[in-house]
VOBA-1610 file (N, C-alpha, C; in pm, whole numbers, padded with zeros to 5 digits, always signed):
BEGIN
Unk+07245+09927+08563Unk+07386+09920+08535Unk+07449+09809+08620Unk+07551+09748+08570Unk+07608+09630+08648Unk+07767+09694+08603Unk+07780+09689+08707Unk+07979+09730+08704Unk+08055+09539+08730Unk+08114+09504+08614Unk+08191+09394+08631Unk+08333+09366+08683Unk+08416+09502+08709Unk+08511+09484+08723Unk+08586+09636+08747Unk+08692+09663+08800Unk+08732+09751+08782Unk+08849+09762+08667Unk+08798+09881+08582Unk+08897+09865+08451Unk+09036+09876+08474Unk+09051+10026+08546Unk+09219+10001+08589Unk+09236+10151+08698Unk+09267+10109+08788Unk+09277+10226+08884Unk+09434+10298+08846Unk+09457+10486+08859Unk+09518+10516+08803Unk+09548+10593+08912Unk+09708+10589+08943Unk+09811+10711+09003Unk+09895+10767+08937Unk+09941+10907+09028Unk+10061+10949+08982Unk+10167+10913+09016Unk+10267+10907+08909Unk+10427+10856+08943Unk+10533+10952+08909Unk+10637+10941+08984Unk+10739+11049+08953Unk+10852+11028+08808Unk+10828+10915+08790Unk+10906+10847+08663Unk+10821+10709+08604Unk+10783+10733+08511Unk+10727+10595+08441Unk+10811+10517+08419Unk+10934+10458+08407Unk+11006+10383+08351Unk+11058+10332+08492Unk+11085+10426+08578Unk+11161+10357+08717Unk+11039+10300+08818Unk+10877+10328+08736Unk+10795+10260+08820Unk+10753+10137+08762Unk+10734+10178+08620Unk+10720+09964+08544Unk+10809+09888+08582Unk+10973+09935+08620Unk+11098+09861+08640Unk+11006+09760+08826Unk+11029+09877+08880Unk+10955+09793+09041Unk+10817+09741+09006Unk+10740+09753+08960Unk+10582+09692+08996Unk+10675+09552+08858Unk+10710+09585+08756Unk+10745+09404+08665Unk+10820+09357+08758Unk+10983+09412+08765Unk+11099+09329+08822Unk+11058+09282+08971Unk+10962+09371+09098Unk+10991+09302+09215Unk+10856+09246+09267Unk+10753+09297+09152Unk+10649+09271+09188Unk+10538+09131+09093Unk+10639+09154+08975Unk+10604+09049+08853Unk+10454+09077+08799Unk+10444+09166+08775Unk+10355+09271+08689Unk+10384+09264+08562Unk+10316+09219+08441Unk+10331+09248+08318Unk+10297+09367+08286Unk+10385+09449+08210Unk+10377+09566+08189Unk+10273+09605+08020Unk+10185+09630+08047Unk+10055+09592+07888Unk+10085+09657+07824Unk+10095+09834+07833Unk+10089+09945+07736Unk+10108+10061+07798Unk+10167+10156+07661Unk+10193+10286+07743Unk+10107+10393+07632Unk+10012+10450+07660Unk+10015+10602+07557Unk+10091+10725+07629Unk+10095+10797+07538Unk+10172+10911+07587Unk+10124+11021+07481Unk+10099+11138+07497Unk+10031+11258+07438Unk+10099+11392+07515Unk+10068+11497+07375Unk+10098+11605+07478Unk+09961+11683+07445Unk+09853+11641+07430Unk+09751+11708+07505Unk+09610+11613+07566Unk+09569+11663+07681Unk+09513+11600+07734Unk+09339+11563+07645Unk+09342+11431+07616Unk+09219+11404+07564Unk+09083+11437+07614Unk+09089+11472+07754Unk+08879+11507+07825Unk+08893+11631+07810Unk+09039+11693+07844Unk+09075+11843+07876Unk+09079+11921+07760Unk+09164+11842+07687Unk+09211+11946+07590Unk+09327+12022+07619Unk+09378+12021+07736Unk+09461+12109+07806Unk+09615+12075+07755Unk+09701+12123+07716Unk+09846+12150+07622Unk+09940+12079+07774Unk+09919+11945+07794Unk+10008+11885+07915Unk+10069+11767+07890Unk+10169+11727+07831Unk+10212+11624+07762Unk+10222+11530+07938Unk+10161+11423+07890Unk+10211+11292+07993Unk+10247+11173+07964Unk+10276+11049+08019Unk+10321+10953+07996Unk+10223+10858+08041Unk+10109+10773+07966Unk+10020+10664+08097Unk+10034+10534+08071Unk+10096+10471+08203Unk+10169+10323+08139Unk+10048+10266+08254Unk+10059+10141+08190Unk+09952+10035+08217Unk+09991+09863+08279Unk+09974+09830+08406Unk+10032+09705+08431Unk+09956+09611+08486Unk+09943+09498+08446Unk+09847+09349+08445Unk+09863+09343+08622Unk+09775+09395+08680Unk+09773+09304+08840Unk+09677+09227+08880Unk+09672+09120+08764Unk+09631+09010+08776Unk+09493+08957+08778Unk+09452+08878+08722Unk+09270+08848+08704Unk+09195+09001+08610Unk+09225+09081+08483Unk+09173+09113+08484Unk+09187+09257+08507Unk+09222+09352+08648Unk+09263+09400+08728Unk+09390+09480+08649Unk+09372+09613+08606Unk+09518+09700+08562Unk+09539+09821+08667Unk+09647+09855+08686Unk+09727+09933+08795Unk+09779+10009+08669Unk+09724+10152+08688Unk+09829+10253+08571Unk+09852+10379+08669Unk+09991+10398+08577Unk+10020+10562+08641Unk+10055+10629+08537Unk+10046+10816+08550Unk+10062+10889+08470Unk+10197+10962+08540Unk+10289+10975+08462Unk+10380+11097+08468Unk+10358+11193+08430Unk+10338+11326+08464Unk+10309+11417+08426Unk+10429+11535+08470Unk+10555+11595+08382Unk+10652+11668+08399Unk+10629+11792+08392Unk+10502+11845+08367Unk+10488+12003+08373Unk+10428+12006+08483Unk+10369+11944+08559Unk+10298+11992+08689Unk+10405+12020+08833Unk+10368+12097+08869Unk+10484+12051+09050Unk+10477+11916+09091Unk+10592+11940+09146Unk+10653+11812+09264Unk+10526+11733+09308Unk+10474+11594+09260Unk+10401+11563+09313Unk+10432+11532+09493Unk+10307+11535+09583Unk+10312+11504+09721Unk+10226+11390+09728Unk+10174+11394+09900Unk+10052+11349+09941Unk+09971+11428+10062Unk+09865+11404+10066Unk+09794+11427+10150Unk+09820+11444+10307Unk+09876+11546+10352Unk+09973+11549+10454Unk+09816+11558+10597Unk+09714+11573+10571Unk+09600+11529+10627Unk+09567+11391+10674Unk+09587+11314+10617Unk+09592+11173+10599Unk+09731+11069+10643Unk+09722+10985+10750Unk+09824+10931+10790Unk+09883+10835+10672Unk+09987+10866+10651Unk+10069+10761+10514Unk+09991+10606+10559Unk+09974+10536+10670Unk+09904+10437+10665Unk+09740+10365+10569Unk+09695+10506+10593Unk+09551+10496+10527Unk+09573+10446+10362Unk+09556+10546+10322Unk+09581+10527+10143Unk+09674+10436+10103Unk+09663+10315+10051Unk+09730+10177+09985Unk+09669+10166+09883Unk+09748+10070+09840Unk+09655+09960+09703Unk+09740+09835+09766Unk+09651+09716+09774Unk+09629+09606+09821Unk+09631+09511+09726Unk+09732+09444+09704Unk+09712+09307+09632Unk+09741+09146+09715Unk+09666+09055+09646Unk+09668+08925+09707Unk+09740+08870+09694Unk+09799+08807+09750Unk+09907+08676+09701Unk+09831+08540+09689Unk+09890+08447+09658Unk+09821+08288+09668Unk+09870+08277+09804Unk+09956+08245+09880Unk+09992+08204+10030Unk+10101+08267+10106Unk+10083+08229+10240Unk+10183+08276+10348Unk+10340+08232+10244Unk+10357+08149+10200Unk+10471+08123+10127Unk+10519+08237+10029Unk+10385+08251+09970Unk+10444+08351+09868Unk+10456+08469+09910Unk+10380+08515+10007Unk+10410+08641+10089Unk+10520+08698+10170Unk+10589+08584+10209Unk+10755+08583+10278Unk+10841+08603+10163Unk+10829+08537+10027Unk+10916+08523+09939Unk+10931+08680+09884Unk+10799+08727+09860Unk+10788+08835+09830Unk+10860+08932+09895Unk+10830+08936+10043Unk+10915+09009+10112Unk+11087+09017+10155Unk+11134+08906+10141Unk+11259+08848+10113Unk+11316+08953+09982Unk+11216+08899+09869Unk+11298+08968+09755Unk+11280+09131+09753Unk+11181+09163+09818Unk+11178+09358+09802Unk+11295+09382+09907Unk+11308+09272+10028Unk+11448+09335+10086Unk+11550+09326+10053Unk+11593+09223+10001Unk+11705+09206+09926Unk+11735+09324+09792Unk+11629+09403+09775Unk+11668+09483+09672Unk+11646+09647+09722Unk+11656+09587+09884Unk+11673+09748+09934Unk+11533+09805+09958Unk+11410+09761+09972Unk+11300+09799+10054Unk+11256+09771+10169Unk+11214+09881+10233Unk+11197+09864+10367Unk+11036+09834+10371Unk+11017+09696+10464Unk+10917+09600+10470Unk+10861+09649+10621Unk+10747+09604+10625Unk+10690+09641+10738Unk+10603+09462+10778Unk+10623+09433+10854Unk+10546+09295+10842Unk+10604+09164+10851Unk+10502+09070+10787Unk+10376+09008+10800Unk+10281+09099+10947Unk+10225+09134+10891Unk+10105+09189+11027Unk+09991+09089+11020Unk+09912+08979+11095Unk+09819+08885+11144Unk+09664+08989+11134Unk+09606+09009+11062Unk+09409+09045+11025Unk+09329+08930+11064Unk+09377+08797+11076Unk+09311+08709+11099Unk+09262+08654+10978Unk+09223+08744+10884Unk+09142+08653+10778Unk+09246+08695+10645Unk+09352+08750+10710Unk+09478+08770+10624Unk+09543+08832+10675Unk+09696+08789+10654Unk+09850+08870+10663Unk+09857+08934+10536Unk+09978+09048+10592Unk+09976+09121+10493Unk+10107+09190+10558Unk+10214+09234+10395Unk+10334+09281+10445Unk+10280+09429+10389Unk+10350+09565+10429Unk+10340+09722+10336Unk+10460+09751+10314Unk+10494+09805+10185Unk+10580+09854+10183Unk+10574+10013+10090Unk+10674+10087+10021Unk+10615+10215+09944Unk+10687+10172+09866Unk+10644+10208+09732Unk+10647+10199+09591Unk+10755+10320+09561Unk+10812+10346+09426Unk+10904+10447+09420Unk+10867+10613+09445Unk+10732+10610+09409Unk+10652+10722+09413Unk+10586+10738+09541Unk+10625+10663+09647Unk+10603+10704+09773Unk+10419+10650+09837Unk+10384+10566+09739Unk+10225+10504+09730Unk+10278+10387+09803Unk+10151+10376+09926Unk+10218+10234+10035Unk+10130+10164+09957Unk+10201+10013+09968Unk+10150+09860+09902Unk+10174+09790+10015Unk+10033+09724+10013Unk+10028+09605+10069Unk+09994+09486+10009Unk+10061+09360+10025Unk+10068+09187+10000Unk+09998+09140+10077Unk+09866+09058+10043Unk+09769+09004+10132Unk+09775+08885+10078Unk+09792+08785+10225Unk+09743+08612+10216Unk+09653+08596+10275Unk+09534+08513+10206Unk+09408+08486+10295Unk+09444+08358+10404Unk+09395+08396+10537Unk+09394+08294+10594Unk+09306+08284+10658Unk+09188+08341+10641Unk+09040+08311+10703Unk+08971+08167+10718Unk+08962+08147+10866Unk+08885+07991+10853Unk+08764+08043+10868Unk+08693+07891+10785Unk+08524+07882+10740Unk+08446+07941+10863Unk+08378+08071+10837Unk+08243+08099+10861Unk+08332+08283+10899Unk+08417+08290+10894Unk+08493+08414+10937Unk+08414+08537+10835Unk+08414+08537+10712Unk+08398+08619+10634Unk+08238+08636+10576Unk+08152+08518+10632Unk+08037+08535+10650Unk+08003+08627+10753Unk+08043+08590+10876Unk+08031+08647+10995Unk+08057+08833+10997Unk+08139+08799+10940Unk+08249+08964+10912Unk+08084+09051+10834Unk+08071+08966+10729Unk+07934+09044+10636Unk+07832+09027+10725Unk+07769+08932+10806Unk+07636+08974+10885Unk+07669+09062+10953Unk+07734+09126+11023Unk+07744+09201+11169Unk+07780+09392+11073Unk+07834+09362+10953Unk+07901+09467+10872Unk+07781+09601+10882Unk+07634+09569+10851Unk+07560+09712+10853Unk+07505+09750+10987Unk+07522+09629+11092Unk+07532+09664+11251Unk+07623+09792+11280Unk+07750+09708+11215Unk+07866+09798+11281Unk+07868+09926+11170Unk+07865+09950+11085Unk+07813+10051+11004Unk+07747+10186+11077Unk+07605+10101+11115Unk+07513+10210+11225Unk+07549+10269+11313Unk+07627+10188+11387Unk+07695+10193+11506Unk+07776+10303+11484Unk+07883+10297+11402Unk+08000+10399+11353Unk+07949+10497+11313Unk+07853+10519+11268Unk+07771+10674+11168Unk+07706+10743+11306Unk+07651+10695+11415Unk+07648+10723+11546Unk+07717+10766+11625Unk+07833+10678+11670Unk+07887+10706+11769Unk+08079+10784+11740Unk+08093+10735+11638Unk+08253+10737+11602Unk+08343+10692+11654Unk+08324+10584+11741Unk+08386+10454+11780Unk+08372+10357+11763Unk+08514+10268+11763Unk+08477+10127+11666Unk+08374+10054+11761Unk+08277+09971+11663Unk+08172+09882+11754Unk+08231+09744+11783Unk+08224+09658+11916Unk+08283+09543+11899Unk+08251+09435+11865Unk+08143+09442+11764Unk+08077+09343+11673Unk+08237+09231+11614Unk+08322+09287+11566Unk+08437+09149+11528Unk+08578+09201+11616Unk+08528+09250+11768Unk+08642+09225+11781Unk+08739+09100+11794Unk+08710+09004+11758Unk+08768+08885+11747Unk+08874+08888+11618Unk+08835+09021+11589Unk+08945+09008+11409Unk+09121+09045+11474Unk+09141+09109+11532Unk+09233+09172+11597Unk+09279+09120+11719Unk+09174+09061+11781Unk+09251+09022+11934Unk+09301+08908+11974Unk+09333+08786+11853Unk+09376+08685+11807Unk+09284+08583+11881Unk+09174+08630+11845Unk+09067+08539+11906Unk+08966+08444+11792Unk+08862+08401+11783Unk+08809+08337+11668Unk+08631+08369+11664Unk+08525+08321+11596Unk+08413+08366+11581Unk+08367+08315+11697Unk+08380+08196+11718Unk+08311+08174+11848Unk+08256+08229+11976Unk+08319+08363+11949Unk+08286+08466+12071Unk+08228+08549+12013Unk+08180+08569+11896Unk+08082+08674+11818Unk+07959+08649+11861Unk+07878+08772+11895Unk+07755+08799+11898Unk+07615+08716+11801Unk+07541+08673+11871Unk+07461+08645+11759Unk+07317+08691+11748
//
């Protein structure tokens, strides 16, 4: 089997219409398609929903389902709101400020540019309370090679010990490869 792509990763939303409005209007998402049923096609189950579908780019679809008979959707109150995102790229630091400019200007609260080294990245939450992050690559040459040799080191390391290994700490400490292990 060869997996080419991911077809379209799918959440829940509290309103379909007030979530195509933010992912088209602030995020510039073409909005593709919506089905909507009131019974569930794998299930069979008598649950009318709404599943809209939006172009995030190369390929790549972002869908959510509304679903009005179930309870109040939440989250994972186990899990620090930091963890769980969906991550999209931008083309540059330019477009990543602009971006953030315009979600504030329309009343979202931005967290960022935060420095990864091999990318910035702003977060913010979506209407349905799902954090997004805007990533610009800014990795210089040999960074992301480096990042993949040392990756099933630090792997081992972590399944061991449960502390981070300092195979890249150079990603974080605004330092560069040159001080990586070899």
């Amino acid at each position: 089997m060869t997996i080419k792509r991911i077809h379209h990763v799918a959440y829940r939303c509290k309103d379909a219409k007030e979530t195509v409005t933010f992912y088209r209007d602030l995020l510039g998402m073409d909005f593709q398609l919506a089905i909507a049923e009131n019974e569930v096609p794998s299930t069979k189950e008598p649950d009318p929903y709404m599943h809209v579908f939006l172009d995030a780019g190369m390929g790549n679809v972002l869908a959510f389902f509304e679903i009005p008979n179930s309870p109040e959707m939440g989250r994972d109150t186990n899990t620090p709101a930091w963890v769980q995102h969906i991550a999209f790229e931008v083309d540059s630091m330019d477009e990543l400020l602009a971006a953030k400019e315009k979600l504030e200007s329309n009343g979202v609260s931005v967290l960022g540019p935060t420095d990864h080294t091999i990318f910035k990245s702003i977060y913010f939450f979506d209407p349905n309370g799902h954090r997004i992050e805007l990533a610009a690559n800014t990795a210089k040459p040999g960074m992301l090679e480096e990042l993949k040799r040392v990756a099933p080191d630090m792997l081992e390391e972590w399944s061991k010990t449960k502390q981070a290994p300092k195979h890249a700490d150079w990603l974080h400490s605004g330092g560069d490869i040159s001080g990586a292990k070899s």
